[in-house]
gemmi code that builds the backbone of each chain (N, CA, C; Angstrom):
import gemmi

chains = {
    "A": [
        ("UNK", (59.189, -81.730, 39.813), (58.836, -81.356, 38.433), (59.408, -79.997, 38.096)),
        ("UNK", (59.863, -79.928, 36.549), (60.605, -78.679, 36.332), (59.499, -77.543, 36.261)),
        ("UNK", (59.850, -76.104, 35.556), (59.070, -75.427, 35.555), (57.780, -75.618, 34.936)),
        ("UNK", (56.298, -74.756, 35.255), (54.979, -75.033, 34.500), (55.022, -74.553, 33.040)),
        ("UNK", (55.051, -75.603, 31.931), (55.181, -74.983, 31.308), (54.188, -74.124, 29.991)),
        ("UNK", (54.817, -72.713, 29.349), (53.862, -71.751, 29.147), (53.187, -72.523, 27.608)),
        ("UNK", (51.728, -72.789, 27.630), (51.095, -73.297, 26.519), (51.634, -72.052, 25.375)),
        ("UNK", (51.533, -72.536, 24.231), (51.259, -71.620, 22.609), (49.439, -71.345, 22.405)),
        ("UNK", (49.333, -70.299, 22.356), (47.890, -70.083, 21.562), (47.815, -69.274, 20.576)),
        ("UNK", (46.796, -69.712, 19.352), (47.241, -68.482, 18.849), (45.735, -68.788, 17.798)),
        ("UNK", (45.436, -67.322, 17.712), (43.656, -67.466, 17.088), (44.086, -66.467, 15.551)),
        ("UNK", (43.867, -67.239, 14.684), (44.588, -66.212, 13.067), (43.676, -66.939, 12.132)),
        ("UNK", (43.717, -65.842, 11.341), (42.865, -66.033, 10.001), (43.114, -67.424, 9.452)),
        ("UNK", (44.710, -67.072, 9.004), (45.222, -68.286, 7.785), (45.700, -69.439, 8.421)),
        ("UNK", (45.716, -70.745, 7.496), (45.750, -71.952, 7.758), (46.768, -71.820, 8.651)),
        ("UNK", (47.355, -73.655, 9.181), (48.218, -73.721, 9.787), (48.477, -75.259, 9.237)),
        ("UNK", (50.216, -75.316, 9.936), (51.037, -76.320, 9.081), (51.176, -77.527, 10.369)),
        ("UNK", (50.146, -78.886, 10.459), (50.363, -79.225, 11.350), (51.755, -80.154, 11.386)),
        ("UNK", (52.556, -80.951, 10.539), (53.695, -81.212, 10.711), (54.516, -79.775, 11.522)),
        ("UNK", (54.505, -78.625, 10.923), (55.556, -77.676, 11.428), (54.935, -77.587, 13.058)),
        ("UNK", (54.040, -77.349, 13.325), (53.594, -76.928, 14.708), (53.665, -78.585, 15.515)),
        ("UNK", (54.081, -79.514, 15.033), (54.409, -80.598, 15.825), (56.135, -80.363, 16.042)),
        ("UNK", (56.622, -80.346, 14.824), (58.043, -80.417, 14.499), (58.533, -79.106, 15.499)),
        ("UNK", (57.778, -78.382, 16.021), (58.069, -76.626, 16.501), (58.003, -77.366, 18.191)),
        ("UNK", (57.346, -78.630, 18.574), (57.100, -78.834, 20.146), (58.586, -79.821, 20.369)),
        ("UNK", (58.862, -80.526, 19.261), (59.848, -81.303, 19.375), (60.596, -81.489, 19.035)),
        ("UNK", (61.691, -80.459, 18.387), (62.692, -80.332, 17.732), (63.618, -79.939, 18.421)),
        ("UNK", (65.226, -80.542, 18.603), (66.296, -80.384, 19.322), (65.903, -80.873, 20.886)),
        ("UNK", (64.434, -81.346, 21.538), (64.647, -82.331, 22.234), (64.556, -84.131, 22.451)),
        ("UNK", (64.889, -84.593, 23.081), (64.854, -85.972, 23.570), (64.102, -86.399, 24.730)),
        ("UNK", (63.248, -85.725, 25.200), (62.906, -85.670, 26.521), (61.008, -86.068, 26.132)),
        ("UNK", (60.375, -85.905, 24.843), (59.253, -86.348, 24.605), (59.239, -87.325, 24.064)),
        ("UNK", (58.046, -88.491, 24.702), (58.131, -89.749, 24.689), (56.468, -90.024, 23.284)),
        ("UNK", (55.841, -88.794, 23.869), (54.526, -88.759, 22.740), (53.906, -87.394, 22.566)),
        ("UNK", (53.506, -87.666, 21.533), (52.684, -86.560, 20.989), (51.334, -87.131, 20.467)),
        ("UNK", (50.294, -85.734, 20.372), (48.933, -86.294, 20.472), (48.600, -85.172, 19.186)),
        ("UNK", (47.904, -84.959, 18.811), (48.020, -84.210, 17.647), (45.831, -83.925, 17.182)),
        ("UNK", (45.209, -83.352, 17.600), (43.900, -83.420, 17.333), (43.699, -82.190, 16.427)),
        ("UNK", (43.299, -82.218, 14.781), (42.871, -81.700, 13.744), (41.062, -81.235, 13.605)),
        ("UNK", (40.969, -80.493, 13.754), (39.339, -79.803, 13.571), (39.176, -79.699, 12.366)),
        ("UNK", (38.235, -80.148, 11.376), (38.072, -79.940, 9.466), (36.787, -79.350, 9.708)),
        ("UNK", (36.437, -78.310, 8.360), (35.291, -77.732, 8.152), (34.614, -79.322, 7.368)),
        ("UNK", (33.643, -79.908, 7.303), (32.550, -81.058, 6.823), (31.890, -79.994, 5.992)),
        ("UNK", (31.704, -80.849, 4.894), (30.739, -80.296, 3.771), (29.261, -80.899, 3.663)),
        ("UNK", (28.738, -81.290, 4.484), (27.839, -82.014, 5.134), (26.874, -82.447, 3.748)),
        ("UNK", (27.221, -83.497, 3.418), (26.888, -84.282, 2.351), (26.670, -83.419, 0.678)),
        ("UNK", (27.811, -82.403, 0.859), (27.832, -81.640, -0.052), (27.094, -80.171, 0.027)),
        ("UNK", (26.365, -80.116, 1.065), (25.221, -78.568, 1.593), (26.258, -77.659, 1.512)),
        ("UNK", (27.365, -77.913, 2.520), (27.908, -76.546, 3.008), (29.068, -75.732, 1.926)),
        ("UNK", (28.351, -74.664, 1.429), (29.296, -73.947, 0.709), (30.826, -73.956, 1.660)),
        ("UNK", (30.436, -73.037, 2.700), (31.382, -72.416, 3.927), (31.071, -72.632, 5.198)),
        ("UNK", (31.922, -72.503, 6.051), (31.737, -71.719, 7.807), (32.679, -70.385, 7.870)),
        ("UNK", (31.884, -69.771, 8.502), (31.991, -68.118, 8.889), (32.301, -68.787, 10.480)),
        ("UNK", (33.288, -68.049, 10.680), (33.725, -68.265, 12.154), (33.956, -66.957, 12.698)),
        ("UNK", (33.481, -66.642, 13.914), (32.547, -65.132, 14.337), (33.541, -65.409, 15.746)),
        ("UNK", (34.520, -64.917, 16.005), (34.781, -64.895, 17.114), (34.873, -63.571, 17.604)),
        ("UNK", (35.486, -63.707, 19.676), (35.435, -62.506, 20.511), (37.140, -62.193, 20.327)),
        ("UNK", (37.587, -61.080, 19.597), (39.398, -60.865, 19.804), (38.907, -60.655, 21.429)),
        ("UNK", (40.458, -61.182, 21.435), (40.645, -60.671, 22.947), (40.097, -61.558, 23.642)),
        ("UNK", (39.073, -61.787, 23.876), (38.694, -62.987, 25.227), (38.939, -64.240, 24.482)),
        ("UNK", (39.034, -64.624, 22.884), (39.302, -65.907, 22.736), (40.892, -66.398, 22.740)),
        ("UNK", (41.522, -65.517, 23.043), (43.225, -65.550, 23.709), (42.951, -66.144, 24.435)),
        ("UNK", (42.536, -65.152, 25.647), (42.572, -65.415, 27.074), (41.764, -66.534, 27.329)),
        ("UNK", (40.451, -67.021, 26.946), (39.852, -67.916, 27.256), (40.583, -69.368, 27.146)),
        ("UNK", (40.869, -69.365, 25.811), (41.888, -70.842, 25.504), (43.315, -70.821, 26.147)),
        ("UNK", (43.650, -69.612, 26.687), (44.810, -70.181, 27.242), (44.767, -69.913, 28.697)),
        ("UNK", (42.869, -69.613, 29.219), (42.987, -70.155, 31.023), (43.137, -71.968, 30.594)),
        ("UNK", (42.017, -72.194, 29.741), (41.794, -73.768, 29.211), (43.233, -74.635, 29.405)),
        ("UNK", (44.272, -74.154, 28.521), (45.535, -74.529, 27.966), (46.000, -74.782, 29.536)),
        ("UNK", (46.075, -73.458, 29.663), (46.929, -73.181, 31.831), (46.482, -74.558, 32.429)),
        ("UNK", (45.016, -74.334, 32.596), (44.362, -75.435, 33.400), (45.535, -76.903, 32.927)),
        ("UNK", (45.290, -77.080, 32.093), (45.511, -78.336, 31.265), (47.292, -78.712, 31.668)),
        ("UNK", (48.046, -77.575, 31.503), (49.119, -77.860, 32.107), (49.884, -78.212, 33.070)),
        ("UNK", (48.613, -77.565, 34.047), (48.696, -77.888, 35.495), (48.577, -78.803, 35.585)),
        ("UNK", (47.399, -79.875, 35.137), (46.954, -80.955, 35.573), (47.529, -82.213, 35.059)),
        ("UNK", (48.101, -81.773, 33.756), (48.719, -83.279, 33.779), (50.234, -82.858, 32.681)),
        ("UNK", (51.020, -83.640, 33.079), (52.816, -83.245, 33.173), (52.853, -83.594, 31.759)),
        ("UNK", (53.173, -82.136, 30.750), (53.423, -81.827, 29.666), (54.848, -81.126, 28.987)),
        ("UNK", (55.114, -81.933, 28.382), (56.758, -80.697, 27.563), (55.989, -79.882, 26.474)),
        ("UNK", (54.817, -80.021, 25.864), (54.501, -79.022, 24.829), (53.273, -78.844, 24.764)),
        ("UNK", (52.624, -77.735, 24.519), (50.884, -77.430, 24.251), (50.966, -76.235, 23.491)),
        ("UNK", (50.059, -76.552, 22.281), (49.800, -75.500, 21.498), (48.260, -75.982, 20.985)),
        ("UNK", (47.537, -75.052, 20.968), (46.572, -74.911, 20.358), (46.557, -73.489, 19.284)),
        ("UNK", (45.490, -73.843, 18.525), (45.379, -73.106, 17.046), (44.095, -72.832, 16.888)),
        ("UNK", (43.456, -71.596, 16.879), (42.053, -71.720, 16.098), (41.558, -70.518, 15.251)),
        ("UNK", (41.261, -71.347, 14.203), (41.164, -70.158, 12.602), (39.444, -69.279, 13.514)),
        ("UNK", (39.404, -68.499, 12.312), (38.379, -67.523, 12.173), (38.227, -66.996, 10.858)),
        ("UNK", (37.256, -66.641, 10.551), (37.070, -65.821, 8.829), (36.409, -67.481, 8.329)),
        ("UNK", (36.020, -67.001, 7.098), (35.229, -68.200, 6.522), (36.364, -69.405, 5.995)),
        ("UNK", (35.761, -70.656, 6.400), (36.524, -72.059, 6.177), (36.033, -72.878, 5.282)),
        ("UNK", (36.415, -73.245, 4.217), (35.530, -74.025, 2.979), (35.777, -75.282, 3.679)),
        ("UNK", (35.077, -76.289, 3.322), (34.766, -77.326, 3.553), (36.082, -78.328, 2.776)),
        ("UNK", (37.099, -78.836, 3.933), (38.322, -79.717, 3.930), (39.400, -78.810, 4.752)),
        ("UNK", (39.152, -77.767, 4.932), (40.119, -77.097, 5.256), (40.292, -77.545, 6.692)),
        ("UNK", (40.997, -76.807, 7.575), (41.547, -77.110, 8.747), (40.806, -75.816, 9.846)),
        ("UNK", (40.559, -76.182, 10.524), (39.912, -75.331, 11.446), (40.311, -75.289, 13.132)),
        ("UNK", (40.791, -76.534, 13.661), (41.451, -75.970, 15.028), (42.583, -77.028, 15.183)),
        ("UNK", (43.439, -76.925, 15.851), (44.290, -77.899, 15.881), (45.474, -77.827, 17.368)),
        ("UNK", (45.525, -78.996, 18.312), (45.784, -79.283, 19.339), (46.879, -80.315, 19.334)),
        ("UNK", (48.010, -79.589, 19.650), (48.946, -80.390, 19.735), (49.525, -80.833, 21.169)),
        ("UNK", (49.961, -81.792, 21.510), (50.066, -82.142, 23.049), (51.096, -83.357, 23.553)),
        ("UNK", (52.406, -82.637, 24.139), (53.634, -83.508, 23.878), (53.765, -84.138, 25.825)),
        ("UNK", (54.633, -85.144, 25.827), (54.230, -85.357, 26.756), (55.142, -86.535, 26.957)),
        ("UNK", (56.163, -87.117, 28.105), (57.232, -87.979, 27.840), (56.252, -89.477, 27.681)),
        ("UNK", (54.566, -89.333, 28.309), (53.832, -90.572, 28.338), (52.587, -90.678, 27.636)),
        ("UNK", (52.548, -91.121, 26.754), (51.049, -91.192, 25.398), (49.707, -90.826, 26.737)),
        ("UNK", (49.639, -91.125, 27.971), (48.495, -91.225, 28.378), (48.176, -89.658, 29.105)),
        ("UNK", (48.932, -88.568, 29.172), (49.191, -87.693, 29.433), (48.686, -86.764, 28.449)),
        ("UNK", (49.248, -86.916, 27.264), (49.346, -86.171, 25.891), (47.715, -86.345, 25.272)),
        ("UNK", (47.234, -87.921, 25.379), (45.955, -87.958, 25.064), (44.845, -87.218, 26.032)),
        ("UNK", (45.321, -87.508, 27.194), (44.151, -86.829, 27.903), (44.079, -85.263, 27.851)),
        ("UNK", (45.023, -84.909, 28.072), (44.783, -83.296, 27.511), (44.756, -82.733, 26.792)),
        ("UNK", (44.659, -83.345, 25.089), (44.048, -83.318, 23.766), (42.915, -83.208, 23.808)),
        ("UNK", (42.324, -84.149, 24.545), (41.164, -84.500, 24.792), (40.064, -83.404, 25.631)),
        ("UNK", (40.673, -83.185, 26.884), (40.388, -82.329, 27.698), (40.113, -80.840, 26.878)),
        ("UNK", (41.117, -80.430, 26.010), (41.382, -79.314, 25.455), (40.574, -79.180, 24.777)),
        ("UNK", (40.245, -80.202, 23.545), (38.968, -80.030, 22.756), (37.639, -79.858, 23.577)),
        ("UNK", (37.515, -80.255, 24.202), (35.772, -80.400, 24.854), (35.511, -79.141, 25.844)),
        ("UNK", (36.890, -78.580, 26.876), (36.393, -77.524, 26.959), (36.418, -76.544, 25.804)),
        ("UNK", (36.982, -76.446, 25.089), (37.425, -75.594, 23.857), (35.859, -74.708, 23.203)),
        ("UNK", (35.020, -76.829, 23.045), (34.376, -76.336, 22.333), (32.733, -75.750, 23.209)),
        ("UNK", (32.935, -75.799, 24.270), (31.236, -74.766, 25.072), (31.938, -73.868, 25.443)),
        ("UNK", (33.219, -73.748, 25.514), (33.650, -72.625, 26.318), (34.978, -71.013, 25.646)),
        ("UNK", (35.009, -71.596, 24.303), (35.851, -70.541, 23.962), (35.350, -69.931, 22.640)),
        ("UNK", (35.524, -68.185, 22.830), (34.013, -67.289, 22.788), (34.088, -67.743, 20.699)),
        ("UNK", (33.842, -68.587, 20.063), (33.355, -68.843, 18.924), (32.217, -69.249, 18.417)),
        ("UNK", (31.602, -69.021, 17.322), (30.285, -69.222, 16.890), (30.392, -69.198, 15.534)),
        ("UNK", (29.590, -70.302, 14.799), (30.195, -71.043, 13.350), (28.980, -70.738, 12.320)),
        ("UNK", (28.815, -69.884, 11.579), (27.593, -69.764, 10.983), (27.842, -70.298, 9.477)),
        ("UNK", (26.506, -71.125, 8.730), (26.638, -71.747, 7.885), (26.737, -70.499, 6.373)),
        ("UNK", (27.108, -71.150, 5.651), (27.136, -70.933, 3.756), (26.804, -72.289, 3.202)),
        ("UNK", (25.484, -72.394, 2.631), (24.994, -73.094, 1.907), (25.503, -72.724, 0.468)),
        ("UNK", (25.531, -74.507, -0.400), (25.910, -74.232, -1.699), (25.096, -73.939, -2.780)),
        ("UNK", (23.650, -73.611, -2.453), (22.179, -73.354, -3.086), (22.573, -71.456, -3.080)),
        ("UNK", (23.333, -71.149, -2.156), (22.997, -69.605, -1.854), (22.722, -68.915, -0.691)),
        ("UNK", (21.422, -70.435, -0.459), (20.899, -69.606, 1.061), (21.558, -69.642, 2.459)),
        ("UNK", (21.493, -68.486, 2.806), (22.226, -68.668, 4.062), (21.847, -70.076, 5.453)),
        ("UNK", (22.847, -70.758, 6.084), (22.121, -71.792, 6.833), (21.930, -71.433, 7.752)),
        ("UNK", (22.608, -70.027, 8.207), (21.989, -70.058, 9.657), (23.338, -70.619, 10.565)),
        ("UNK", (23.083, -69.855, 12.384), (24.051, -69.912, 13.223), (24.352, -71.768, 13.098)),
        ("UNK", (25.257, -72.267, 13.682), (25.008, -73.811, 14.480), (24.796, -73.497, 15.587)),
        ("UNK", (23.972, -74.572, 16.011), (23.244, -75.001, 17.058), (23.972, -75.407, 18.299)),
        ("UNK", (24.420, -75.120, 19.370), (25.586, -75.590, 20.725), (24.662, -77.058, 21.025)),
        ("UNK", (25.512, -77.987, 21.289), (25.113, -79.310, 21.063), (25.390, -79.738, 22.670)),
        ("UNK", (24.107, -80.349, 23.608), (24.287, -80.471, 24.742), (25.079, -81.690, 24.577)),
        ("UNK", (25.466, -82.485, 23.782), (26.587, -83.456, 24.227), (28.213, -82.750, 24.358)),
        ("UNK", (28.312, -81.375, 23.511), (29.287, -80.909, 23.873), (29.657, -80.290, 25.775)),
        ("UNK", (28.778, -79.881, 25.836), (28.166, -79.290, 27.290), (28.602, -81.154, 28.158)),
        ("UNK", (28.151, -81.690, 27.613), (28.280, -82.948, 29.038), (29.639, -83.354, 28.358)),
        ("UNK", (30.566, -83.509, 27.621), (31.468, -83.743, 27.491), (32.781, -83.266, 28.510)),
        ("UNK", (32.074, -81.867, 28.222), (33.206, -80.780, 29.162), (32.916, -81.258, 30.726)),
        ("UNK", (31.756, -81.476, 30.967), (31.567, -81.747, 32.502), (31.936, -82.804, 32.956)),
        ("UNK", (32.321, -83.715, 32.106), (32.559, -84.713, 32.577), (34.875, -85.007, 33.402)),
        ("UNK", (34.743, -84.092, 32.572), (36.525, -83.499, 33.450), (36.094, -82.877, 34.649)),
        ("UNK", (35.019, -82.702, 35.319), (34.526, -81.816, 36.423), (34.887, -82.943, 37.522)),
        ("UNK", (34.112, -83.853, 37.575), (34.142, -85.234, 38.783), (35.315, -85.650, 38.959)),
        ("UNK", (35.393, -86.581, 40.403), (36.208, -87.414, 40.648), (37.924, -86.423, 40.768)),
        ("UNK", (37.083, -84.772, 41.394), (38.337, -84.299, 41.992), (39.255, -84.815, 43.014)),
    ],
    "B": [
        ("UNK", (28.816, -43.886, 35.136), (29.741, -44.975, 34.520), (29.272, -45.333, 33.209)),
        ("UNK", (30.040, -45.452, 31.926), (29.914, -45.477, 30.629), (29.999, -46.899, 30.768)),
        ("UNK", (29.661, -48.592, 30.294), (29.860, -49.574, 29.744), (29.504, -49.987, 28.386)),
        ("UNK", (30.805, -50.599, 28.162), (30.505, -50.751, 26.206), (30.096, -52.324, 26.670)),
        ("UNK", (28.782, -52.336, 25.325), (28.415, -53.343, 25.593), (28.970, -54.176, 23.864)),
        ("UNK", (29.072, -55.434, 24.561), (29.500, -55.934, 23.060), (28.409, -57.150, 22.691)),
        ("UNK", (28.248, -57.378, 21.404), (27.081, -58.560, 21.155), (27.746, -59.423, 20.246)),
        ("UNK", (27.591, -60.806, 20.086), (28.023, -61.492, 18.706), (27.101, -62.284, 18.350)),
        ("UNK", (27.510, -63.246, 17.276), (26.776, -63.858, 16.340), (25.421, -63.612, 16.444)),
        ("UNK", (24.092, -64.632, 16.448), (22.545, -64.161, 16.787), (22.128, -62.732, 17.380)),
        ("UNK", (22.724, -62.624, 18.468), (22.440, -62.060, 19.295), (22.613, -60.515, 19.121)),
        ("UNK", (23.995, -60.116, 18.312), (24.295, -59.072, 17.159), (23.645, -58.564, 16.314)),
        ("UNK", (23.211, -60.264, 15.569), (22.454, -59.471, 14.112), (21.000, -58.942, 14.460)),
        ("UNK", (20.390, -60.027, 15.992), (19.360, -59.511, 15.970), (18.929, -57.909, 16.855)),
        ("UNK", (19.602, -57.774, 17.460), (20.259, -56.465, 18.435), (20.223, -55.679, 16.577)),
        ("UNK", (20.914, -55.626, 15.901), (21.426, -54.557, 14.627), (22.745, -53.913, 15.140)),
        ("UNK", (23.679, -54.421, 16.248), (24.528, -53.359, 16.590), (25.851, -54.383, 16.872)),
        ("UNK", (26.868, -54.045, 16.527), (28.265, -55.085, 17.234), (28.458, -54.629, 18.593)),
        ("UNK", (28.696, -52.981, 19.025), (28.735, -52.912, 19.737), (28.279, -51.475, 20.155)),
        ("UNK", (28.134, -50.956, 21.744), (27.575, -49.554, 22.160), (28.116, -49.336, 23.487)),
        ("UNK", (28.060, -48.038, 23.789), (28.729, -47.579, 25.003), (26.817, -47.150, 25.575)),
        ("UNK", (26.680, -47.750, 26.645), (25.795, -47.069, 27.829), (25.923, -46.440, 29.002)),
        ("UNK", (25.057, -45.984, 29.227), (24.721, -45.327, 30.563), (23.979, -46.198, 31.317)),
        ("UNK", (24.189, -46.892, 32.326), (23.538, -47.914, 32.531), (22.821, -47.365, 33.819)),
        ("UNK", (21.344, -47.985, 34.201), (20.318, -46.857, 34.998), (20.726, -47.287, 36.591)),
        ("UNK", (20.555, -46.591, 37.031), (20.523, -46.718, 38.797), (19.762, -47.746, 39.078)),
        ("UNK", (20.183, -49.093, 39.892), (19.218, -50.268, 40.179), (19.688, -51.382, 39.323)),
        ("UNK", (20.606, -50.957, 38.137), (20.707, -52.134, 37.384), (22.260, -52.817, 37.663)),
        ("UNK", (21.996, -53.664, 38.576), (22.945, -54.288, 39.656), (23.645, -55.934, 39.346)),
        ("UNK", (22.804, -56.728, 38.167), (23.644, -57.693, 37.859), (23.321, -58.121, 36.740)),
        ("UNK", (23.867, -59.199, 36.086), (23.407, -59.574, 34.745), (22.591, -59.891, 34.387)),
        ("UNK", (21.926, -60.528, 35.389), (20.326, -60.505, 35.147), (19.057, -59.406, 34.993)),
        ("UNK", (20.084, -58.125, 36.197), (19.042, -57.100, 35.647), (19.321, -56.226, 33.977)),
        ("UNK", (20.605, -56.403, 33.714), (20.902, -55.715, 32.411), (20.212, -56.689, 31.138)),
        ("UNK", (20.471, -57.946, 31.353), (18.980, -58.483, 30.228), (17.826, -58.197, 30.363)),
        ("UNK", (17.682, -57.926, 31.038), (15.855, -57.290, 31.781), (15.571, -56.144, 30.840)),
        ("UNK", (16.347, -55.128, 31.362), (16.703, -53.515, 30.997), (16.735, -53.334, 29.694)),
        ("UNK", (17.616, -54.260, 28.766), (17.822, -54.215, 27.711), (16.672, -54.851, 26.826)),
        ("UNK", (15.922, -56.008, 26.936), (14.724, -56.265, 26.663), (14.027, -55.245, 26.190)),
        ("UNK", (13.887, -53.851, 27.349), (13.019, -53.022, 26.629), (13.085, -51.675, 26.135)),
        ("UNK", (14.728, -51.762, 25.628), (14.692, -50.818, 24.958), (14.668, -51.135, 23.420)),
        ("UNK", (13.662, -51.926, 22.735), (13.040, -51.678, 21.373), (13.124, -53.725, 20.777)),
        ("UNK", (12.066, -53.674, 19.786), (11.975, -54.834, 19.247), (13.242, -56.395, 19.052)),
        ("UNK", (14.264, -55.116, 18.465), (15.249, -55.980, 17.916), (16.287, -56.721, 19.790)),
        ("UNK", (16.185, -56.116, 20.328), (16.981, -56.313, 21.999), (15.522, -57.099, 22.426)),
        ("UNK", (14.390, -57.394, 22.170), (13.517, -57.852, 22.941), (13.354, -59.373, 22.292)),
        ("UNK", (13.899, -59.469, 20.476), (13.898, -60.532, 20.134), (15.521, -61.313, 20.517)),
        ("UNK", (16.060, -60.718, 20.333), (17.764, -61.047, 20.739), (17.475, -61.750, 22.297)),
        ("UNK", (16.619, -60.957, 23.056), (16.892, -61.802, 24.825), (15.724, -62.429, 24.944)),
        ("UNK", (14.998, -63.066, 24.129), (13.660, -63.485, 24.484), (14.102, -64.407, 25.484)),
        ("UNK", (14.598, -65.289, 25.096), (14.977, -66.891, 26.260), (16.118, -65.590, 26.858)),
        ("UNK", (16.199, -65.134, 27.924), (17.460, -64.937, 28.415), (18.280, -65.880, 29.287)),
        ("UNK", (17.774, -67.131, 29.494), (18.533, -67.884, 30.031), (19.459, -68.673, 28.319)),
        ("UNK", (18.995, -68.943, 27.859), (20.785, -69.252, 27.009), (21.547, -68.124, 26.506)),
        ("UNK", (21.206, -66.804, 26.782), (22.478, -66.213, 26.835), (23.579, -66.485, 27.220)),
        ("UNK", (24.698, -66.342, 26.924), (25.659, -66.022, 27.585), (26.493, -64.895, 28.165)),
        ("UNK", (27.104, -64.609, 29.180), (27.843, -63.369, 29.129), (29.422, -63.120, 30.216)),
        ("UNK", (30.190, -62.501, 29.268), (30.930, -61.977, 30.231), (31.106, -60.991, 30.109)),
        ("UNK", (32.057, -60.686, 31.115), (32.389, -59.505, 31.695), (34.066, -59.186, 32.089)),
        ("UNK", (34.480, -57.737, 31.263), (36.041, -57.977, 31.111), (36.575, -58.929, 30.392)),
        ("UNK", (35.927, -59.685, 29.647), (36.241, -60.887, 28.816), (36.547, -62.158, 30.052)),
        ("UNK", (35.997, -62.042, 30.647), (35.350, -63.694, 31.117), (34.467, -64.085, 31.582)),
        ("UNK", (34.083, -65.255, 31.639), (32.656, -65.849, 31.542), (32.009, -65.559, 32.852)),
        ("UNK", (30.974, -65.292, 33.008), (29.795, -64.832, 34.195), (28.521, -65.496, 34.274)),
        ("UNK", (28.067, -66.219, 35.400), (26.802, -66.441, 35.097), (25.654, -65.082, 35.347)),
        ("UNK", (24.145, -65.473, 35.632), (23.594, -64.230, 35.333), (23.738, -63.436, 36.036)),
        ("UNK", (23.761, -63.534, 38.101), (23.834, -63.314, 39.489), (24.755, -62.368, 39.535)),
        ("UNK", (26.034, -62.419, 38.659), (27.091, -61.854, 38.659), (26.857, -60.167, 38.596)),
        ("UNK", (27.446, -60.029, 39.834), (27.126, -58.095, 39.905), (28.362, -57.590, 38.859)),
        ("UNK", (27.486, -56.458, 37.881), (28.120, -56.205, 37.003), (28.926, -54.408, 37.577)),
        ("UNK", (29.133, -54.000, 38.236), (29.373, -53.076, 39.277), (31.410, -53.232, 38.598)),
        ("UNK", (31.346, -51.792, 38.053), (32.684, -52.049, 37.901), (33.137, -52.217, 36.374)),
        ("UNK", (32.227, -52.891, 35.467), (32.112, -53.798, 34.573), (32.867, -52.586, 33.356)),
        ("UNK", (34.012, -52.808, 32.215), (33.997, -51.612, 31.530), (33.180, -52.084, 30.389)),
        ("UNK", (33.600, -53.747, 30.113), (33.089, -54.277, 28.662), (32.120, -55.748, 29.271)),
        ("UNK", (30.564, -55.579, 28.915), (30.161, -56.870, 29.050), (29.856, -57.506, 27.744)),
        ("UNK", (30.137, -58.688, 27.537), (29.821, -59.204, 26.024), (28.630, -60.346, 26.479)),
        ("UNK", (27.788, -59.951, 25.192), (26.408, -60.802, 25.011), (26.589, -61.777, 23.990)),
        ("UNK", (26.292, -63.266, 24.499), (26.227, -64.171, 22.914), (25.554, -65.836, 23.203)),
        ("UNK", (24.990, -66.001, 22.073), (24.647, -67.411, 21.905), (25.530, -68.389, 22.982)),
        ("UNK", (25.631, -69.574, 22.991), (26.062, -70.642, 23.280), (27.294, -70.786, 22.313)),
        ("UNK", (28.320, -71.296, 22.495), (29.524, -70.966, 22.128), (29.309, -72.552, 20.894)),
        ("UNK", (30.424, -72.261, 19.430), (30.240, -73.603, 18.828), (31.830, -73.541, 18.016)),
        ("UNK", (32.605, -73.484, 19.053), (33.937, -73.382, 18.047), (34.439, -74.809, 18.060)),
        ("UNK", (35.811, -74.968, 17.986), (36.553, -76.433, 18.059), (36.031, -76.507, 16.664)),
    ],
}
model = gemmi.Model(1)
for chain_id, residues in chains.items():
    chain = gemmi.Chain(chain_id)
    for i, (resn, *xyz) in enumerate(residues, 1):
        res = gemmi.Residue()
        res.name, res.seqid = resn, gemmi.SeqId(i, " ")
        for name, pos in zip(("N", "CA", "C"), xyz):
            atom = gemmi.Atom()
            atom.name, atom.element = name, gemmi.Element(name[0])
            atom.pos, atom.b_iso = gemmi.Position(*pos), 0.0
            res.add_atom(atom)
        chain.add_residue(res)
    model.add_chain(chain)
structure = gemmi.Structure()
structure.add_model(model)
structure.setup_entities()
């Protein structure tokens, strides 16, 4: 196998263009057979949510998503990885994280889409607080133990 | 030894502070004793760590459970349960 190769991360205010950040893993080669492509949207949860305020750690949420990313590269044989994740408040349709994952074999590319999201989400330092469309504030979200057993479940069957 | 301590979301607003540089006391040897410690210095740190087991924390910017000797430590960060993606 050729060299490991170095994931994209990158944690920024403003949107992102997911055609371009696909078109950016696979352009001028021939050598990717699939791409996996996983989109995060702010939900307006049956019309409640004004916003999400996204409260992150600079600095450890680099490093955190791209031990995640590392891991991920190691483990299963990739030509492209980029992950994306906004911060600052997200109205409801907008785009909020996005995982791209190239790979010469669809079953490769999916699993570490996959992988990427679930540790992503117990483990990289973000916290999503609500804007209600009444005014009132909603309050932090809640860490959801199915996210927690999701991630563990890449743990077994080393 | 000076450590800046950092806090986010809940755990921030209810603390009143983003972040502070301490003096941290003789004896206070891992992450479990610095939630302890911090508990009682005033209302708002005593409502912030009530459950101190769903804290979270690291240290140097990576993740630690509580056991973890903080010896060394320049930046430990305090926070909820993580909800990004």
């Amino acid at each position: 196998m050729s060299a490991v190769l170095a994931p994209t991360v990158r944690i920024q205010r403003q949107d992102f263009d997911v055609a371009a950040e696909i078109a950016g893993l696979t352009q001028g080669r021939a050598d990717i057979g699939a791409v996996v492509t996983f989109s995060g949207l702010c939900r307006d949860e049956q019309g409640a949510l004004a916003a999400l305020e996204l409260e992150h750690y600079p600095g450890m949420a680099e490093a955190e998503i791209g031990r995640i990313a590392t891991e991920a590269v190691q483990r299963w044989p990739l030509q492209g990885l980029t992950v994306i994740h906004r911060h600052g408040k997200i109205a409801p349709g907008e785009n909020i994280v996005l995982v791209v994952a190239a790979s010469a074999h669809r079953q490769a590319a999916f699993e570490a889409a996959n992988f990427l999201m679930d540790y992503l989400k117990s483990r990289a330092p973000f916290w999503k607080k609500e804007h209600r469309v009444d005014g009132s504030e909603g309050g932090w979200v809640e860490a959801k133990e199915t996210d927690v057993k999701a991630a563990q479940r890449w743990k077994s069957s080393e | 030894m000076t450590t800046r301590l950092i806090y986010f979301a809940w755990v921030r607003e209810r603390i009143g502070t983003s972040e502070e540089d301490v003096e941290l006391p003789v004896g206070i040897e891992t992450v479990a004793d610095l939630l302890r410690w911090l508990q009682s210095r005033g209302e708002g740190y005593e409502h912030a760590l009530q459950y101190p087991d769903v804290i979270r924390v690291a240290i140097n910017q990576e993740h630690v459970d509580h056991h973890e000797k903080i010896s060394g430590a320049r930046e430990i960060a305090l926070f909820p349960p993580m909800t990004g993606g």
